[in-house]
C-alpha positions as CSV (number, residue, x, y, z in Angstrom):
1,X,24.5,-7.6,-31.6
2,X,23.6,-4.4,-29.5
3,X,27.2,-2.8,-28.2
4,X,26.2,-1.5,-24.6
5,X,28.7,0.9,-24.6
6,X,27.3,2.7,-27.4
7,X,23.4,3.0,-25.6
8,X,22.9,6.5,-24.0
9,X,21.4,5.5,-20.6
10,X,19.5,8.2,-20.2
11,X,17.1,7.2,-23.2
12,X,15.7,4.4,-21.2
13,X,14.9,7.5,-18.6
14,X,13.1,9.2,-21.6
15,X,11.0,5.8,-22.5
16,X,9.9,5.6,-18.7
17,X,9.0,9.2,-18.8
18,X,6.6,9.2,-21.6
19,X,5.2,5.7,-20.6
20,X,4.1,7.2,-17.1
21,X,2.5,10.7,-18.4
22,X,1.6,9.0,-22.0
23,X,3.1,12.0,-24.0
24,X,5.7,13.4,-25.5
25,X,4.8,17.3,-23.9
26,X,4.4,15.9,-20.2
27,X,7.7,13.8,-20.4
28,X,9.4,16.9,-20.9
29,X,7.9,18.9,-18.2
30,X,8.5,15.5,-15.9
31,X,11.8,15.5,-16.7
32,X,12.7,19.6,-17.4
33,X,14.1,18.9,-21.2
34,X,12.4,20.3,-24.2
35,X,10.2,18.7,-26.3
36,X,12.7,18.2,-29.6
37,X,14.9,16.1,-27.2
38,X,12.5,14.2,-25.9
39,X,11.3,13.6,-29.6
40,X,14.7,13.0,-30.7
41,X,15.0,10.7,-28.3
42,X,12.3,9.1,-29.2
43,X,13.3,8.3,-32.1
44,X,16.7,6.8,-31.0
45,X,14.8,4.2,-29.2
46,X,12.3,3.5,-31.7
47,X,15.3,2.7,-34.2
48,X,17.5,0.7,-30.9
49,X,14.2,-1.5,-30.5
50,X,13.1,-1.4,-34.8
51,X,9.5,-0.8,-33.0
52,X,7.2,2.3,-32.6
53,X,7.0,2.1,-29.2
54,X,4.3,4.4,-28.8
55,X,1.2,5.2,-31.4
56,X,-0.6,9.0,-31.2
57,X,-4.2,8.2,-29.9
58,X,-6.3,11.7,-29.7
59,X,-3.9,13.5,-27.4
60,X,-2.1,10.0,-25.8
61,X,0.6,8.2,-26.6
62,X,-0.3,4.6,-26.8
63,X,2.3,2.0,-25.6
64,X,2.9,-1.0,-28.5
65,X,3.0,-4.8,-27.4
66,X,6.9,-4.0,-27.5
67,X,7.0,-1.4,-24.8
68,X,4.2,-2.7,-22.3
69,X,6.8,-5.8,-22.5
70,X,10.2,-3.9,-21.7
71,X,8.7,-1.0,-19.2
72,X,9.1,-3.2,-16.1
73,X,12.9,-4.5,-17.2
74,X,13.6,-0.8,-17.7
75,X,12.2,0.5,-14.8
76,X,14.0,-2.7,-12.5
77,X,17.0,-1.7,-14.1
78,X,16.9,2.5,-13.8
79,X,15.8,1.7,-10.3
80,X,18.7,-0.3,-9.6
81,X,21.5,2.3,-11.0
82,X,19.8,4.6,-8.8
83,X,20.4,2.8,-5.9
84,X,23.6,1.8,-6.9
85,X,24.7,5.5,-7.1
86,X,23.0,6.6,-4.1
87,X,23.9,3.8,-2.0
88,X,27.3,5.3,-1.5
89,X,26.4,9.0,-1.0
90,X,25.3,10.2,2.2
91,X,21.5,10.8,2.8
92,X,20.5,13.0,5.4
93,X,16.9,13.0,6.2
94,X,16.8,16.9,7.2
95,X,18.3,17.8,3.7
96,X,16.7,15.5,1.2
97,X,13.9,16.6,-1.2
98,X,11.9,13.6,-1.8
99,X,8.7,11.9,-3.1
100,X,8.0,8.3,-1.3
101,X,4.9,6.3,-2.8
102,X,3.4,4.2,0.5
103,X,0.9,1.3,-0.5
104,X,-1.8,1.3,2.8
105,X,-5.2,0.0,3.3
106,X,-7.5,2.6,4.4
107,X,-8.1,1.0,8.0
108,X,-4.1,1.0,8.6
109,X,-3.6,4.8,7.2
110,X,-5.0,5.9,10.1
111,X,-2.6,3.8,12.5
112,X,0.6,4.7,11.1
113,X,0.5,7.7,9.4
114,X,-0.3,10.1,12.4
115,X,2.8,9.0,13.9
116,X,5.2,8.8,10.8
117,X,4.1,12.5,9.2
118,X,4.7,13.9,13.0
119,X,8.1,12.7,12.3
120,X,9.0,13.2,9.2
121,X,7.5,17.3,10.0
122,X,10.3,17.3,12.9
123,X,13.3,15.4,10.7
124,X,12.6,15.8,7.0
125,X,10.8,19.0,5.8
126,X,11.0,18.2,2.5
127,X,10.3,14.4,2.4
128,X,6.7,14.2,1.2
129,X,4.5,11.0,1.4
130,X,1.9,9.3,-0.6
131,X,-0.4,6.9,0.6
132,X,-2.1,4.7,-2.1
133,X,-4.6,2.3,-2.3
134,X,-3.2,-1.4,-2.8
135,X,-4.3,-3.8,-5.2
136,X,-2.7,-7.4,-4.1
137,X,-2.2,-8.9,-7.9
138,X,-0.7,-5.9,-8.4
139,X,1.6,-5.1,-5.5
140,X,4.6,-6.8,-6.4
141,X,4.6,-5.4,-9.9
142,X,4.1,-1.9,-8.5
143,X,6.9,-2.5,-6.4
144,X,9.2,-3.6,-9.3
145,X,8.5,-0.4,-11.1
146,X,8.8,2.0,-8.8
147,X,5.0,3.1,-8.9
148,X,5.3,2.2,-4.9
149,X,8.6,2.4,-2.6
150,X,7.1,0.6,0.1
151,X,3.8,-0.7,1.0
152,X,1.9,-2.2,4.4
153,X,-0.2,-5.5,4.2
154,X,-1.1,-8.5,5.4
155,X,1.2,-11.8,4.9
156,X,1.1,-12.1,0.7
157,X,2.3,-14.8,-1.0
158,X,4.8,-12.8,-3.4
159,X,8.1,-14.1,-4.7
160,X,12.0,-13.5,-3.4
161,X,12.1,-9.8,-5.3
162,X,9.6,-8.7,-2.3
163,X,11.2,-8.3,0.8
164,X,9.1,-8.0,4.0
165,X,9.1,-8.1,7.7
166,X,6.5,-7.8,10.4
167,X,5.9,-4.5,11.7
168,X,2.7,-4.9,14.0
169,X,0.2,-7.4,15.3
170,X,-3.1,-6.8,15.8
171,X,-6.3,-8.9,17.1
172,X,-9.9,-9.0,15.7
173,X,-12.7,-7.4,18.5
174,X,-16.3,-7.3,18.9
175,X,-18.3,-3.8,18.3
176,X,-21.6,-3.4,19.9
177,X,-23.6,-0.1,20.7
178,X,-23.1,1.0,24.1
179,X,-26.3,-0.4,25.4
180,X,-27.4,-3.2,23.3
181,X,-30.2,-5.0,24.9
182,X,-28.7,-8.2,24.1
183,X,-25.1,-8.1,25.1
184,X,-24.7,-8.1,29.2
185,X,-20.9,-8.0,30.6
186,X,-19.7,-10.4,28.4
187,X,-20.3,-11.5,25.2
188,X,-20.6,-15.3,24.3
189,X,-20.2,-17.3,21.2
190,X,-24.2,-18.2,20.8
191,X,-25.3,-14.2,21.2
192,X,-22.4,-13.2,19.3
193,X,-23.9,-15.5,16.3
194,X,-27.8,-14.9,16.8
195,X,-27.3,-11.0,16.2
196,X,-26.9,-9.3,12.6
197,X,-23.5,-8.0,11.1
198,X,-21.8,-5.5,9.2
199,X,-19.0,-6.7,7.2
200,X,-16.1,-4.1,5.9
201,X,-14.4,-5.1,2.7
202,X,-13.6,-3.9,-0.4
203,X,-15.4,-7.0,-3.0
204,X,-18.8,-7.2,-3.5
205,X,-19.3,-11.0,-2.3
206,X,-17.7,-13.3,-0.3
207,X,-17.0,-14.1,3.0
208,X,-14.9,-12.4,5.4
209,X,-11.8,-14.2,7.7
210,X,-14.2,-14.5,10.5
211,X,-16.9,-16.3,8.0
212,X,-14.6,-18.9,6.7
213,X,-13.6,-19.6,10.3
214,X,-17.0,-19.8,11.4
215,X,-17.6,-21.8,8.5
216,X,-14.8,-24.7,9.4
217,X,-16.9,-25.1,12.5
218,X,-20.4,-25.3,11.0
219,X,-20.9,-21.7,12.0
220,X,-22.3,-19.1,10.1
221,X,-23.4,-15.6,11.5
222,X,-25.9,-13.2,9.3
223,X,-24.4,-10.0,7.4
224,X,-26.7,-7.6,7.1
225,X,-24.8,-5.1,5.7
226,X,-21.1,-5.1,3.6
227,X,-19.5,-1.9,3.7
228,X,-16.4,-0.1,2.7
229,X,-15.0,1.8,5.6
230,X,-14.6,1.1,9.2
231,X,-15.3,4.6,10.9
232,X,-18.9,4.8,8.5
233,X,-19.3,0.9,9.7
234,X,-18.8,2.1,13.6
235,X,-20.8,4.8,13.1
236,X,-23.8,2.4,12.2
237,X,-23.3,-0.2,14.7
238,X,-23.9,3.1,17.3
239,X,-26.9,3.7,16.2
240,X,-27.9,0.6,15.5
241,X,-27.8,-3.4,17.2
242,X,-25.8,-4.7,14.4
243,X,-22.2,-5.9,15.4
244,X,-18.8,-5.2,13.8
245,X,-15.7,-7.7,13.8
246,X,-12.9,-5.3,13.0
247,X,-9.0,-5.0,13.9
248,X,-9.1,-3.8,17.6
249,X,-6.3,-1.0,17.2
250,X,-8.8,1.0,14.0
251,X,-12.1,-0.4,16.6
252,X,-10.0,1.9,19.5
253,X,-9.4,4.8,17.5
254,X,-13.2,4.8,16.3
255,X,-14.0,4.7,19.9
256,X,-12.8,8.1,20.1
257,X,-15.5,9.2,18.0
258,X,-18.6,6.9,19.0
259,X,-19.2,5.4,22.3
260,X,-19.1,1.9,21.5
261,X,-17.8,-1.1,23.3
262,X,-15.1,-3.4,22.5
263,X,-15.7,-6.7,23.3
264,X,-13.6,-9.6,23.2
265,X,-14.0,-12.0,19.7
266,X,-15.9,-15.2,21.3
267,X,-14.0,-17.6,19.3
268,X,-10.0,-18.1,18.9
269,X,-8.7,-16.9,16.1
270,X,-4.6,-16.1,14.6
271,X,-3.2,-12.6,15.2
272,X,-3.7,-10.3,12.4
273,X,0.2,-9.5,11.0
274,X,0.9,-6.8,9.6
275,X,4.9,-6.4,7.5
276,X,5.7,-3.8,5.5
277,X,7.0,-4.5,2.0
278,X,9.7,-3.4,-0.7
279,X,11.4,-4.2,-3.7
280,X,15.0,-5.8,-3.3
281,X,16.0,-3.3,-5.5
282,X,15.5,-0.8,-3.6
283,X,16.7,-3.1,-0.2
284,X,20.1,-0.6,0.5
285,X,18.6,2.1,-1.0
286,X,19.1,4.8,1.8
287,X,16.0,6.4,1.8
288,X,14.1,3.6,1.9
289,X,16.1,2.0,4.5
290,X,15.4,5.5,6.0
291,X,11.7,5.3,5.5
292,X,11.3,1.6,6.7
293,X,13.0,2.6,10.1
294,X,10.4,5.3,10.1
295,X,7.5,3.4,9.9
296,X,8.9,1.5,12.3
297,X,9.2,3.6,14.6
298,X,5.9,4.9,14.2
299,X,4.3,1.9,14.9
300,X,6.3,1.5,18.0
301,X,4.9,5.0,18.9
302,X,1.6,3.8,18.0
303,X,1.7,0.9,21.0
304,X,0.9,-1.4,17.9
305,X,4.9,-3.4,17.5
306,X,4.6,-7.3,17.5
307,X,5.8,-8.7,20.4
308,X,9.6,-10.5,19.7
């Protein structure tokens, strides 16, 4: 039987460190101790768990069976002592130095961080943000283990450790060149399906949510091109006839940039939602709480809030 009161906490610390920079040198830079205590304590955990834990690989330090299995326990747990303590000290935006992981799509970066970075400049000078891709299989697990503090998606169908709520509501537009020859005032249903389209999205096949709508009506429309990026896809549909479907809030900021019309989508589909997303062990964590107002707020900002 393991005696808990006999574990030094902070090993577990030492075990996340080297698991995240895969050696024993960048642990102790990560975490400002030298390199014999981090080997010593290396060895402490190897002989707690009767497992390696990591193997030498070239210059990496290879994770066993055994510690790919405990790293997201671990990293639940440290995360939860750390809100623990820090849920009863005082957090003050304008004094806090701070690191916060955001998980955003490329076509909502441009929506909400404008707004939040204005704010944090003016409230929290030393609050610093990342913005990282999401991968949805991922997200939840990313969450758990502190990889992300909070991330911005559609609905996802995630369990109750993932705690969400709707921060914004957007529609799907049309796209066309100023001047397309055949789009008049309006834009109907049968023009809108006998041009060609550009599809944005991040797989290599498949159809899009328009498609599969389309599709449950005995619709189809023509892609002629699936790209990556909304601003390079507006930039072709200007100087092209192809159409773009695309979120209308990202189709107004590209508007900015390329004369373009936004058109109305010729057939009904759901609002887009948008909710932002963190772990419930990090739920009355201050700074998250701090940082979820924030983003908020920056969507409010950003004319973009769902109506209530």
């Amino acid at each position: 039987m393991v005696h808990i009161p006999k574990i030094d906490l902070n090993l577990f610390v030492v075990f996340d460190a080297i698991y995240r920079e895969g050696g024993v040198t960048r642990a102790s830079e990560r975490l400002h101790l030298t390199q014999p205590a981090i080997s010593h304590a290396l060895s402490r955990l190897r002989t707690l768990f009767d497992d390696p834990l990591f193997v030498r690989q070239g210059h990496a330090m290879i994770p066993t069976p055994v510690a790919r299995s405990i790293v997201e326990p671990v990293r639940r747990a440290l995360r939860t002592l750390e809100a623990t303590v820090t849920e009863t000290s005082r957090f003050d935006p304008a004094e806090a130095h701070k690191q916060m992981a955001l998980g955003v799509h490329e076509s909502l970066e441009a929506t909400v961080l404008p707004g939040l970075m204005g704010r944090l400049v003016a409230r929290a000078p030393f609050i610093d943000v990342t913005a990282m891709p999401i991968e949805r299989r991922q997200l939840e697990a990313r969450l758990a283990d502190g990889t992300l503090d909070l991330a911005l998606d559609v609905v996802l169908p995630l369990s109750g450790d993932v705690l969400h709520r709707r921060v914004a509501e957007d529609r799907l537009v049309v796209v066309a060149r100023r001047d397309h020859p055949a789009i008049g005032i309006a834009l109907d249903l049968a023009t809108y399906l006998d041009q060609s389209h550009v599809l944005v999205t991040s797989r290599r096949r498949g159809a899009g949510a328009i498609d599969a709508e389309l599709a449950r009506r005995g619709l189809k429309r023509r892609i002629r091109l699936r790209g990556q990026y909304y601003f390079a896809a507006c930039r072709v549909v200007s100087e092209t006839d192809l159409l773009l479907t695309m979120p209308e809030y990202d189709a107004r900021l590209c508007s900015r940039q390329f004369d373009n019309r936004i058109l109305p989508l010729p057939i009904d589909m759901a609002p887009i939602d948008v909710h932002l997303y963190w772990h419930v062990s990090t739920d009355k964590d201050p700074a998250n709480q701090w940082m979820r107002d924030e983003i908020g707020r920056a969507f409010d900002a950003a004319s973009f809030a769902p109506d209530e």
